[in-house]
MARZAFI-46700 format. One record per residue: x, y, z of N, C-alpha, C in turn; residue number from 1. Coordinates in steps of 0.1 Angstrom, whole numbers, always signed. Layout:
% MARZAFI-46700
((X,Y,Z),(X,Y,Z),(X,Y,Z),NUM),
...
END
This chain:
% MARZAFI-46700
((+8,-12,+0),(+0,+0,+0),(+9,+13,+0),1),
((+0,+25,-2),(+10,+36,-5),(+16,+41,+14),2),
((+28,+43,+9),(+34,+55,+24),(+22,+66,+29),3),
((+16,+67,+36),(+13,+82,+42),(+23,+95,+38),4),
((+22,+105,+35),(+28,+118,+33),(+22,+127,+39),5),
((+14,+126,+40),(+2,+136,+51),(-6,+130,+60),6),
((-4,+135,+74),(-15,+128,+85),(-19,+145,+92),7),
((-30,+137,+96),(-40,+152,+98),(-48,+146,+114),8),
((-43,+153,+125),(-48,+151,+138),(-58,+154,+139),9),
((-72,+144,+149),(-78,+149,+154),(-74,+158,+168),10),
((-79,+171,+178),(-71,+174,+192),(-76,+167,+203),11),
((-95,+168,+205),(-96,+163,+217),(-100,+143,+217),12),
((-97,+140,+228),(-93,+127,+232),(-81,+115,+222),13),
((-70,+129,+214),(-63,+126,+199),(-54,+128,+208),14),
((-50,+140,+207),(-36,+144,+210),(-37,+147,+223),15),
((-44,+147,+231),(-47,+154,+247),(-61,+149,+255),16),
((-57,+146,+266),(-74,+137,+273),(-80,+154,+275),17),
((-83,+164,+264),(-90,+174,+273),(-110,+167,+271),18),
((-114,+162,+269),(-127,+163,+271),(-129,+161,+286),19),
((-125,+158,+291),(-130,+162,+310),(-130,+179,+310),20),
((-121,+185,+304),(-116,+197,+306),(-126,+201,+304),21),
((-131,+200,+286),(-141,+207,+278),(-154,+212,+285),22),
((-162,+194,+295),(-174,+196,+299),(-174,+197,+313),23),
((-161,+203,+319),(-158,+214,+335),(-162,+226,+331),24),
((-150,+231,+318),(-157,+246,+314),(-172,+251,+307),25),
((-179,+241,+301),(-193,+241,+297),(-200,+243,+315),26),
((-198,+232,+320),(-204,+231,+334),(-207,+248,+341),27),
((-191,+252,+343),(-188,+260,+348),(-196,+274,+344),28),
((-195,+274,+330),(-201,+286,+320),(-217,+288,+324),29),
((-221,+273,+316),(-234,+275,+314),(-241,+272,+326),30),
((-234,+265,+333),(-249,+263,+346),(-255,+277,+356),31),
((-239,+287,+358),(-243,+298,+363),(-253,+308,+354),32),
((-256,+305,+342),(-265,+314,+329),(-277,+308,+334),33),
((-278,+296,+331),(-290,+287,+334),(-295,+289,+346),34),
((-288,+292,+357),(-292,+287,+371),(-298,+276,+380),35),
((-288,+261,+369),(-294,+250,+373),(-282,+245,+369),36),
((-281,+228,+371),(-272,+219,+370),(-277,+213,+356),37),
((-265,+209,+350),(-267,+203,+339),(-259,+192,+337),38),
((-257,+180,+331),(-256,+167,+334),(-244,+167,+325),39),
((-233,+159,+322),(-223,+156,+313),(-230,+150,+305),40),
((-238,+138,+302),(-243,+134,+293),(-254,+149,+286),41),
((-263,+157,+291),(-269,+169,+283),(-257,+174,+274),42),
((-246,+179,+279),(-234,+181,+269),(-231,+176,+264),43),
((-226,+167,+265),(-219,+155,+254),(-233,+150,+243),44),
((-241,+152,+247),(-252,+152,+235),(-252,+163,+226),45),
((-249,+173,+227),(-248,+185,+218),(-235,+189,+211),46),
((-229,+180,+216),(-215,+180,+206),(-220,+180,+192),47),
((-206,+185,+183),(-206,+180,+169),(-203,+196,+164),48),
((-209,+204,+169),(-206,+222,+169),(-195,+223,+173),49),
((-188,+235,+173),(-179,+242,+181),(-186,+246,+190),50),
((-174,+251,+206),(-183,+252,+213),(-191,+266,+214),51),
((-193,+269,+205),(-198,+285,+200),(-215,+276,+198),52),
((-216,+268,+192),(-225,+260,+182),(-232,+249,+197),53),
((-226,+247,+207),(-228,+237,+217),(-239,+252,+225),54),
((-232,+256,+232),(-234,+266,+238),(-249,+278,+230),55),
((-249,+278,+223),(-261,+283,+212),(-271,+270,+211),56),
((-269,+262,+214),(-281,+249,+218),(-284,+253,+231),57),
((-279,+250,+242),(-280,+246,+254),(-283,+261,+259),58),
((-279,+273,+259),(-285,+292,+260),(-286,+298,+251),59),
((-294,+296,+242),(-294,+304,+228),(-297,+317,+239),60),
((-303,+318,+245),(-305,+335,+255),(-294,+343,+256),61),
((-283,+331,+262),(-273,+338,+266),(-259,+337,+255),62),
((-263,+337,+248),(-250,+329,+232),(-238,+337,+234),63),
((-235,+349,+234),(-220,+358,+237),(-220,+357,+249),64),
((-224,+357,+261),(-217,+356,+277),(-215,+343,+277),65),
((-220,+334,+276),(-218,+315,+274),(-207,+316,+268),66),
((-202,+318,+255),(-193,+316,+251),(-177,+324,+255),67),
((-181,+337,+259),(-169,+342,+270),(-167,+334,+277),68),
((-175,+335,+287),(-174,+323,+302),(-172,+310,+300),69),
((-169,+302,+287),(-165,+292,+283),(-154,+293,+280),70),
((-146,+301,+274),(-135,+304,+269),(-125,+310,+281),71),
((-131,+315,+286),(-124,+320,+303),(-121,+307,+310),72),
((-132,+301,+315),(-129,+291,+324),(-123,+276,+319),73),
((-122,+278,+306),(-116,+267,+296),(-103,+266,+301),74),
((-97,+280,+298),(-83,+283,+300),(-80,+285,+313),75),
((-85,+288,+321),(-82,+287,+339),(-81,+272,+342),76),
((-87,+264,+336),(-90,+249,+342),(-81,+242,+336),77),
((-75,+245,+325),(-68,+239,+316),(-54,+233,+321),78),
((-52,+239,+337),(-37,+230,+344),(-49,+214,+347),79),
((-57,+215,+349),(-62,+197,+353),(-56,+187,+337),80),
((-52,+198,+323),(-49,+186,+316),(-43,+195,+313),81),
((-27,+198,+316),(-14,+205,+315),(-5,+198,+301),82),
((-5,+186,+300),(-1,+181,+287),(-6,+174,+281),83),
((-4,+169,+262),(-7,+161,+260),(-10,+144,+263),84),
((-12,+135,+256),(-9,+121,+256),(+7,+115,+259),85),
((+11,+114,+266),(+24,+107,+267),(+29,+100,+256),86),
((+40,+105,+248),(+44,+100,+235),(+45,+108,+222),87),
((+27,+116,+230),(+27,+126,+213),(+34,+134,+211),88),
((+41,+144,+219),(+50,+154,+210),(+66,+145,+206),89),
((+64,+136,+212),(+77,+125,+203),(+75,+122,+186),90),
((+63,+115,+190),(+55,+116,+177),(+56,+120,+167),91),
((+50,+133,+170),(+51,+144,+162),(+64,+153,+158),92),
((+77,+151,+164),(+88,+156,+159),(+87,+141,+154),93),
((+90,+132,+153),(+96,+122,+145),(+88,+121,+132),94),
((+75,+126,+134),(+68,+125,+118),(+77,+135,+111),95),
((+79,+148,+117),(+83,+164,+109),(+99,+160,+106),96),
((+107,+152,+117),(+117,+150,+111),(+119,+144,+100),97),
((+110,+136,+96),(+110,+128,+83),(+105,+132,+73),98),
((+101,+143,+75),(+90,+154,+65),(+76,+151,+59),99),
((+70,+141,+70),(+56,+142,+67),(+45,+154,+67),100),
((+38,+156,+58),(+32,+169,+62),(+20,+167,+73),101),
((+19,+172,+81),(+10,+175,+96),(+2,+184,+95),102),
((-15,+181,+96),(-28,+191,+100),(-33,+185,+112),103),
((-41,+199,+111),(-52,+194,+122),(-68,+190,+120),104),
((-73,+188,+120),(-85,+186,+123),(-95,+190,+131),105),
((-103,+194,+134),(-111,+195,+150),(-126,+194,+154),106),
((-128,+195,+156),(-144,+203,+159),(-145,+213,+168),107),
((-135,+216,+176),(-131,+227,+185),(-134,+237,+177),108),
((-134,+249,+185),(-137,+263,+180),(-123,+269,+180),109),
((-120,+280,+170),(-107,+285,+171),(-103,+294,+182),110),
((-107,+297,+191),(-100,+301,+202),(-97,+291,+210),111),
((-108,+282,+215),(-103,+271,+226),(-94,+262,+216),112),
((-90,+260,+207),(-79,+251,+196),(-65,+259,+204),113),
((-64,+273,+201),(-54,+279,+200),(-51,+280,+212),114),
((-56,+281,+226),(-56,+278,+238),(-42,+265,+242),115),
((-53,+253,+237),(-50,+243,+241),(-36,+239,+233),116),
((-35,+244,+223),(-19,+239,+211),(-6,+247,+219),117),
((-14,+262,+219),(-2,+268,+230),(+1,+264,+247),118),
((-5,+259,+250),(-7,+252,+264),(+2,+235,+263),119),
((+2,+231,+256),(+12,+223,+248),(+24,+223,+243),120),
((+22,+233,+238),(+34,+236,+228),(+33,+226,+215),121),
((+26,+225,+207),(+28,+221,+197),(+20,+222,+185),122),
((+22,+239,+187),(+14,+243,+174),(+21,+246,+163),123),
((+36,+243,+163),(+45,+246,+158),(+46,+231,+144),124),
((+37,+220,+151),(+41,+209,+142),(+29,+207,+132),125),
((+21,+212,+131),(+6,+214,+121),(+10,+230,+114),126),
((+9,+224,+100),(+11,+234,+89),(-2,+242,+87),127),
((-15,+236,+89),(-23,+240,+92),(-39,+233,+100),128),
((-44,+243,+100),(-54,+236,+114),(-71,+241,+111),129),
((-75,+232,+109),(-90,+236,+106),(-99,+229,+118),130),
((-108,+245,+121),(-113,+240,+135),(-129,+242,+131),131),
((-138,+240,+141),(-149,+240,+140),(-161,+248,+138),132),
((-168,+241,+135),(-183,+258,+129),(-194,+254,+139),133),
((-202,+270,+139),(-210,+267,+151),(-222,+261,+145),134),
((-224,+261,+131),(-234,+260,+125),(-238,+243,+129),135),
((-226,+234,+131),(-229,+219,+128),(-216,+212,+127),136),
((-215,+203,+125),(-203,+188,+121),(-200,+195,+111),137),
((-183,+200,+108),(-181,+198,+96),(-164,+195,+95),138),
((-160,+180,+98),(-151,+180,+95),(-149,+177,+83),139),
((-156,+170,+77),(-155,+164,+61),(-153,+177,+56),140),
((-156,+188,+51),(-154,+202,+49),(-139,+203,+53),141),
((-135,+202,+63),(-123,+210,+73),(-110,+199,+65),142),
((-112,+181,+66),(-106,+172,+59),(-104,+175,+43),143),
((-113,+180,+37),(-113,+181,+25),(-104,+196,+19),144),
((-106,+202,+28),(-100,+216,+23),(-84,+216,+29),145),
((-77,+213,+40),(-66,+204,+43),(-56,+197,+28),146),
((-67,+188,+27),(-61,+178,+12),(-61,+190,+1),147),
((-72,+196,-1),(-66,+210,-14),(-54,+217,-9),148),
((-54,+222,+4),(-43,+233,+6),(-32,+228,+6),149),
((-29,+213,+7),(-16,+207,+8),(-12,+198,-4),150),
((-23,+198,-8),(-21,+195,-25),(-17,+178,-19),151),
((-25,+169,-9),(-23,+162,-4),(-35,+151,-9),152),
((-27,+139,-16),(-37,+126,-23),(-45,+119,-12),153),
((-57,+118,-10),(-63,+109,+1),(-60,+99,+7),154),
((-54,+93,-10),(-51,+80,-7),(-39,+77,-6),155),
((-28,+89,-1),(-18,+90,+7),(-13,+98,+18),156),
((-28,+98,+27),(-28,+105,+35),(-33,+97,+49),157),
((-37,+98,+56),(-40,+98,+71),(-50,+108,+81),158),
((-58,+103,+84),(-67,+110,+99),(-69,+105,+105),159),
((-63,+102,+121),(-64,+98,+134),(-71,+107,+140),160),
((-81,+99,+147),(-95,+103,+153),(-101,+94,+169),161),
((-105,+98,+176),(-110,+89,+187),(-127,+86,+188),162),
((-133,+95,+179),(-147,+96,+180),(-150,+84,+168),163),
((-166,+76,+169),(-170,+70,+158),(-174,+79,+146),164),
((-179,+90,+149),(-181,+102,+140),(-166,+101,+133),165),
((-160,+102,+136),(-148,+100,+127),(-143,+96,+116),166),
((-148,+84,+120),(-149,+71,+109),(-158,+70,+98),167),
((-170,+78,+104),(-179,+82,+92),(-172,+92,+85),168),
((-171,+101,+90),(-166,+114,+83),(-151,+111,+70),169),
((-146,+102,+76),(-133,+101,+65),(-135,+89,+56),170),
((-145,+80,+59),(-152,+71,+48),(-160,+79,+37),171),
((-165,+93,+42),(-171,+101,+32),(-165,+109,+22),172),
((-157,+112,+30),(-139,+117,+21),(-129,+107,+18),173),
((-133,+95,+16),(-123,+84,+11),(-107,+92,+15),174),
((-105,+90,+27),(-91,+88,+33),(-94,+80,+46),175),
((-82,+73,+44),(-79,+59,+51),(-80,+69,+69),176),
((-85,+57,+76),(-83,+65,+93),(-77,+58,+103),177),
((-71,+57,+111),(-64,+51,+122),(-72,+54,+131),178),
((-79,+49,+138),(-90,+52,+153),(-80,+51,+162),179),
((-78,+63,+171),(-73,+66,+184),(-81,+62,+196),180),
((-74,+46,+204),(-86,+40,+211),(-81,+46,+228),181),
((-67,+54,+226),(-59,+54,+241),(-61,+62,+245),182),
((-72,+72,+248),(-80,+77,+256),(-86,+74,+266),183),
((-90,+75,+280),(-97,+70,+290),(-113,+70,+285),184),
((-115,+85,+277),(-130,+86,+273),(-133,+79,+264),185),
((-124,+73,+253),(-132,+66,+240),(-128,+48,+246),186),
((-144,+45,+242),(-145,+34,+240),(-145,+28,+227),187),
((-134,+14,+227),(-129,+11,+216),(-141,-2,+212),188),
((-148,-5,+223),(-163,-12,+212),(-172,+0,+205),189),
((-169,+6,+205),(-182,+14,+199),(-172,+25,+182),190),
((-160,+23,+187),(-151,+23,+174),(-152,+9,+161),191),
((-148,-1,+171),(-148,-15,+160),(-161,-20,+149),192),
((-173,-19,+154),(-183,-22,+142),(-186,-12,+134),193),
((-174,-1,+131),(-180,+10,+122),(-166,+7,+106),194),
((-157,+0,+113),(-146,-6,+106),(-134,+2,+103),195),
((-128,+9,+115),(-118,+18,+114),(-107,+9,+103),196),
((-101,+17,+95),(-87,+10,+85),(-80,+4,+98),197),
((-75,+9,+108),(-64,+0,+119),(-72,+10,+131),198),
((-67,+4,+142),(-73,+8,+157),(-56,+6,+164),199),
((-55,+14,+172),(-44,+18,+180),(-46,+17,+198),200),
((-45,+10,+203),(-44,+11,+214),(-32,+21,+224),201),
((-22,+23,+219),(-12,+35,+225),(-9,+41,+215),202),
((-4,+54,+222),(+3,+62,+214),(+15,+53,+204),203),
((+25,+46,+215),(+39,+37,+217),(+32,+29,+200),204),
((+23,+22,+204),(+22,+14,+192),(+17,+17,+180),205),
((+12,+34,+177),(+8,+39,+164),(+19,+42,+158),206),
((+32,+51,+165),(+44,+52,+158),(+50,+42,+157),207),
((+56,+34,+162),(+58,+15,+158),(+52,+15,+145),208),
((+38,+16,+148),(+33,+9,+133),(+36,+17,+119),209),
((+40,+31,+126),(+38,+43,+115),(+55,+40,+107),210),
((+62,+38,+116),(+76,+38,+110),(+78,+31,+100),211),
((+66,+18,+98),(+70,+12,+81),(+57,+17,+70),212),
((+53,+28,+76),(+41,+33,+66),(+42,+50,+61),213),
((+55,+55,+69),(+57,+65,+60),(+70,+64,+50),214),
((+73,+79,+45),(+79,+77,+35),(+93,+80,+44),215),
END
């Protein structure tokens, strides 16, 4: 099969366990708007937006204070997940030293993206980074415009993802996916009957596998 030359990251539960993070700062934001408690599952149901697009479901009343106060307390809370995945900024210099080209992907909104890459340090290794619309799901959009800007063949490329949404999304855009299962939040039965190209259980074992699949 062909080498990879381009891999395109998904961020959360990809490169960094922030979804605890995500639905502390949702919690935090929106429950003082609301003046009630709101459940991790009510959130995590309204995913697929940015959280511009989450937050516009759950207070369309309150849509610009929600989204401040989400973006404030995003980044105050953001020492509870201070680094990535153990492994990945190894990773990721060993892709760049070998000159694979690196994106991102997201569903994130572009400020909490740019938060979390600089909190990291590793915004330096994605050439470019396409994040999320409040309107809806649009990574297939974000995947697809990536492959134009980098003049990058599908079917010599890569998208590592931890969501099953994922796997849909890059079956629609015919490029191959690697399902990222080494997350505490993703469950790897609810990845396998959608038929990820390969599933990853660590980080340790995606670059193993990667070192005879690039160029």
């Amino acid at each position: 099969m062909s080498k990879f030359k381009t891999i395109i990251f998904d961020l959360d539960g990809t490169l960094a366990n922030t979804l605890p993070l995500c639905i502390a700062a949702f919690k935090k934001s929106i429950e003082l708007l609301l003046n009630k408690e709101i459940s991790d599952q009510e959130i995590i149901a309204s995913f697929g937006p940015s959280e511009e697009g989450t937050i516009r479901k759950l207070i369309p009343q309150h849509e610009q204070a929600g989204v401040e106060a989400y973006l404030y307390h995003y980044q105050q809370l953001h020492y509870t997940c201070p680094a990535p995945f153990d492994g990945i900024k190894d990773l990721l210099q060993f892709l760049t030293d070998r000159k694979v080209q690196l994106a991102m992907v997201t569903g994130k909104g572009v400020h909490s993206t740019k938060i979390s890459l600089e909190q990291f340090g590793l915004a330096q290794y994605f050439e470019i980074a396409e994040t999320g619309s409040p309107e809806g799901p649009n990574k297939v959009n974000g995947i697809r415009k990536v492959l134009i800007r980098l003049n990058a063949d599908a079917a010599e490329s890569l998208y590592v993802g931890d969501a099953p949404s994922d796997i849909t999304y890059c079956k629609q855009v015919g490029i191959p996916i690697a399902a990222a299962a080494w997350a505490e939040t993703t469950d790897a039965k609810e990845l396998i009957p959608l038929n990820p190209d390969w599933l990853f259980y660590t980080v340790a074992e995606f670059k193993t596998w990667l070192t005879d699949h690039i160029n």
